[in-house]
C-alpha positions in Angstrom: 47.9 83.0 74.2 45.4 80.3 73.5 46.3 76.9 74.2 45.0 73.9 72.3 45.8 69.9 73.2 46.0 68.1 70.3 47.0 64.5 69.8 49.1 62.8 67.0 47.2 62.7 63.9 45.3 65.6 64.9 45.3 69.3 63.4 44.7 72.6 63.7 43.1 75.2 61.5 44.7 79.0 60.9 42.6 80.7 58.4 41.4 78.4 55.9 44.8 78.0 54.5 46.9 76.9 57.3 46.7 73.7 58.3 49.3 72.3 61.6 49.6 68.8 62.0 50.4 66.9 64.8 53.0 64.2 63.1 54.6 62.4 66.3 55.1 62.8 70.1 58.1 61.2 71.8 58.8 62.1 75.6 61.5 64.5 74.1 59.8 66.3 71.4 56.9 67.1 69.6 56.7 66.8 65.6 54.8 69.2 63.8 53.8 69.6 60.1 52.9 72.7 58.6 50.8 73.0 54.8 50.8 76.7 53.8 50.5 78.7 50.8 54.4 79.3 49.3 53.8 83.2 50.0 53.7 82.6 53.1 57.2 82.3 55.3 57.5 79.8 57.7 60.3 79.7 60.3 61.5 78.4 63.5 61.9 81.0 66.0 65.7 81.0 66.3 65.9 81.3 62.8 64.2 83.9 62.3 66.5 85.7 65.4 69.4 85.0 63.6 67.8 86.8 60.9 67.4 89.6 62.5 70.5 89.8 64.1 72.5 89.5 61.3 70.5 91.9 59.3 71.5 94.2 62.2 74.7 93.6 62.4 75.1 93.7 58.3 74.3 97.4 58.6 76.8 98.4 61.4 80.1 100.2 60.4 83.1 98.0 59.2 86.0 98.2 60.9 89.8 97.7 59.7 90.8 94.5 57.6 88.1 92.7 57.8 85.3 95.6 57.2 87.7 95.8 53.9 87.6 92.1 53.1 83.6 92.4 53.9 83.2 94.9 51.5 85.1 93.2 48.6 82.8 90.3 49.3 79.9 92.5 48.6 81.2 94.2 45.2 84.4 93.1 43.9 85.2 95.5 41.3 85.0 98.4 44.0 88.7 99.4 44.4 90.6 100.2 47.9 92.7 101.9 49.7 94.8 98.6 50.5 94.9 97.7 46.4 98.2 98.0 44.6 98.5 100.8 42.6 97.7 99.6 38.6 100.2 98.0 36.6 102.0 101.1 34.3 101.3 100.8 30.6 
């Protein structure tokens, strides 16, 4: 890992299209600005987790009810087990 100090006001370089800023520094926390292309993602670690997690989970086998009520979520028109049997005509 390299480690750079850098005061407020200051930047730092990645590529020539990636440009960190150092915005403000309280005893608490450091602010940070980030100028990138649009193509390119930027995310705070824990979000990106929780991406990753729930695409995880998003492909794990539903169960019961609520695997039911998941499904309908994702395509409404599918019909189930559970549905009513259509009206007679």
């Amino acid at each position: 890992m390299l480690v750079i100090r850098r005061r407020q006001g200051e930047a730092l370089l990645l590529g020539p299209d990636i440009e960190l800023s150092v915005l403000e520094i309280t005893p608490s926390r450091v602010t940070i600005g980030v100028s990138a292309p649009r193509e390119i993602v930027v995310l705070r670690r824990e979000v990106a987790e929780t991406r990753e997690a729930n695409k995880a989970a998003s492909h794990l086998p539903n169960q019961g009810v609520l695997g039911e009520w998941a499904a309908r979520l994702r395509n409404p028109r599918q019909h189930f087990p559970s549905d009513p049997p259509p009206p007679a005509r």
